[in-house]
C-alpha positions in Angstrom: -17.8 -17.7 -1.3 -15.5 -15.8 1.1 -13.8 -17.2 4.1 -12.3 -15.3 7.1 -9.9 -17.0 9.7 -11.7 -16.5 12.9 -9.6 -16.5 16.3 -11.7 -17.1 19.7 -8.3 -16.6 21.5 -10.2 -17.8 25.0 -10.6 -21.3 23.8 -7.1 -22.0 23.4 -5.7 -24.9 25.3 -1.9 -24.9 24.2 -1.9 -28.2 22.3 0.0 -26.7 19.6 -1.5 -29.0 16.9 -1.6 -25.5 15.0 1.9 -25.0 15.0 2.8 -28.6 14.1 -0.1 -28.0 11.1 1.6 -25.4 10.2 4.5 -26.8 8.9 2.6 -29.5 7.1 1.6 -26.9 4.5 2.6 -26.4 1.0 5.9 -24.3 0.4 6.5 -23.7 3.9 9.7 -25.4 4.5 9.2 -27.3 7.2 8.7 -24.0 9.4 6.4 -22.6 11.7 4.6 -19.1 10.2 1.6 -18.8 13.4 3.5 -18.9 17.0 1.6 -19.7 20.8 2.3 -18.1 23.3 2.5 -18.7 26.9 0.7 -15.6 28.5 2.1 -15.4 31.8 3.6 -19.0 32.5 4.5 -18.7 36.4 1.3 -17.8 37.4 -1.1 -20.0 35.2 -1.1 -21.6 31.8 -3.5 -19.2 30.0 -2.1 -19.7 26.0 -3.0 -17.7 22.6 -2.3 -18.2 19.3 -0.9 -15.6 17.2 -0.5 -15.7 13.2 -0.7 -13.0 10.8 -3.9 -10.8 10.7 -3.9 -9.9 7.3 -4.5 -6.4 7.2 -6.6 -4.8 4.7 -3.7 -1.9 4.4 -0.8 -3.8 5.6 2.3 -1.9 6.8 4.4 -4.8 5.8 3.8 -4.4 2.3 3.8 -0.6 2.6 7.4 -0.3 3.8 8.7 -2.9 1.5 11.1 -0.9 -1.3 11.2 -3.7 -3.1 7.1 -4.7 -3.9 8.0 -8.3 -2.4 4.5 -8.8 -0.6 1.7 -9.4 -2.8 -1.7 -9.3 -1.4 -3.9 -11.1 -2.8 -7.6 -11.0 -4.3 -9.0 -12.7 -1.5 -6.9 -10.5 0.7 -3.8 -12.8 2.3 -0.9 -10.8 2.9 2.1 -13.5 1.8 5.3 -14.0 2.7 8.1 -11.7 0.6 8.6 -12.9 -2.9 12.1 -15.0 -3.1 13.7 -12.9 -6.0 12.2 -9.7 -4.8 12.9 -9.7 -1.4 16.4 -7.5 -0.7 16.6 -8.6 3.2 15.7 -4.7 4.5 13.4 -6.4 6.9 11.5 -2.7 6.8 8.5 -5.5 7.2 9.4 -6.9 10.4 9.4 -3.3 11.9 6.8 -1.8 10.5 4.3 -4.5 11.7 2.4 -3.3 14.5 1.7 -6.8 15.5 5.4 -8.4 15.6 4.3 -11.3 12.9 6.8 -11.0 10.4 10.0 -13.2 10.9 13.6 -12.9 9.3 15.7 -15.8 7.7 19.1 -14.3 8.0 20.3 -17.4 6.5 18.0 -17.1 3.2 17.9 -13.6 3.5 14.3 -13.3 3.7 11.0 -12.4 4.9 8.6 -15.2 5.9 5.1 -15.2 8.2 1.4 -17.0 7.9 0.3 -16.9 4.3 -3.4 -18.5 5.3 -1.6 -21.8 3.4 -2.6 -19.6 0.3 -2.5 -23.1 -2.3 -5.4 -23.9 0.0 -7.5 -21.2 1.1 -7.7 -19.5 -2.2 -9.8 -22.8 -3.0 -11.9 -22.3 -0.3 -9.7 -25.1 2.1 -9.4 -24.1 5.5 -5.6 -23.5 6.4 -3.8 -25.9 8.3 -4.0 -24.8 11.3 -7.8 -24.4 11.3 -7.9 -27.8 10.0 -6.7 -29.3 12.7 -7.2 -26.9 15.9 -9.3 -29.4 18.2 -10.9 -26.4 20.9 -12.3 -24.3 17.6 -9.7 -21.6 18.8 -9.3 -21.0 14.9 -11.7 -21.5 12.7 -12.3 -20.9 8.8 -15.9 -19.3 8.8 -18.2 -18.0 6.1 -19.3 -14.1 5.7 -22.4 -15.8 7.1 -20.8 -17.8 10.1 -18.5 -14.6 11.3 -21.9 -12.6 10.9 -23.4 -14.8 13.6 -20.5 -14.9 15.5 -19.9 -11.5 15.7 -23.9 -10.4 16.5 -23.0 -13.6 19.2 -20.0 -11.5 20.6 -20.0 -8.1 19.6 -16.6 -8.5 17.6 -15.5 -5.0 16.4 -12.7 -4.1 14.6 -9.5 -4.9 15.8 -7.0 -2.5 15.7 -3.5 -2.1 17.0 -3.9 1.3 17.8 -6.0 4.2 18.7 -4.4 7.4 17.3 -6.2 10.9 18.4 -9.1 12.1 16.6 -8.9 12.9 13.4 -6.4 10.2 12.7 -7.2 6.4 11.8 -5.6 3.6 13.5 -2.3 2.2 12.2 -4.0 -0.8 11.0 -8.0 -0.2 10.6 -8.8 -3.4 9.7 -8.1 -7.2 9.4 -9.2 -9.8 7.3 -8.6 -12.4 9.9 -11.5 -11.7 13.2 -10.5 -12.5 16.5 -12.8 -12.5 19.5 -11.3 -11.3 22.3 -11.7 -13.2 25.6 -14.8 -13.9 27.5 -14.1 -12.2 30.6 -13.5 -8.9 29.0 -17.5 -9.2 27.5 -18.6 -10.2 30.1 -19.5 -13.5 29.1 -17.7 -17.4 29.6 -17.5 -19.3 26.4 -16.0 -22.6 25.5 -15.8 -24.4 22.3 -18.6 -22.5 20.9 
């Protein structure tokens, strides 16, 4: 059964029990792959998380001379392979979303993998796991169904280039809902 990471970015609360998740996970080193961020901090304290979206046709893997990001069958984009990667970073700018990060140190690419050693089982990732607001959640074809017939979810892209072109990145396997305010409707912990 197939799983989609599911981001209802207007329940976040800025605990930051995903970031502290994160680290938790399998081969991640200790290090933080999903980031929260403080939206505007002087006025009020309004927070979103922001991991990898996994794009169906990433432009990380794209620009990568190399072949170091594999996607896989169930669609995760991971982080560059070790003895692939050749430290271009070509990944890092051709992400229209800013997610992936540079090691200068190890030479090498690294971002949200969806804890692959657990969601290819059908595990929710870490920071799913734990997120206590349902800001992220790890949600059936069935449960994202509902939820997006619940909030009109379309498809979330990172751009809008002029007709006839497609968008930069036409689609994600990870869904976000976008804030209540901008539907037109309050929601909280649904």
């Amino acid at each position: 059964m197939k799983h989609h990471l599911y981001i209802e970015m207007d329940n976040c609360i800025g605990c930051r029990s995903c970031l502290a998740a994160c680290t938790q996970c399998g081969g991640h080193d200790e290090r933080n792959r999903n980031y929260v961020y403080d939206v505007n901090p002087l006025v009020d304290r309004q927070t979103i998380p922001l991991m990898c979206l996994h794009c169906v046709n990433p432009a990380c893997a794209r620009s990568c001379p190399a072949q170091a990001i594999q996607i896989t069958e169930e669609g995760a984009v991971l982080s560059a392979l070790v003895e692939k990667c050749i430290g271009c970073q070509n990944c890092t700018i051709a992400c229209p979303y800013g997610i992936p990060k540079f090691d200068t140190e190890q030479n090498l690419m690294y971002k949200c993998d969806l804890c692959y050693d657990r969601s290819k089982n059908g595990i929710p990732p870490m920071c799913a796991s734990v997120c206590p607001t349902n800001t992220l959640q790890w949600l059936t074809e069935e449960e994202l169904a509902a939820k997006q017939e619940q909030h009109r979810i379309g498809k979330w892209t990172a751009s809008r280039n002029p007709e006839p072109f497609e968008p930069l990145e036409s689609e994600t396997n990870v869904k976000i809902s976008l804030p209540g305010i901008l539907q037109g409707k309050q929601k909280l912990f649904s």
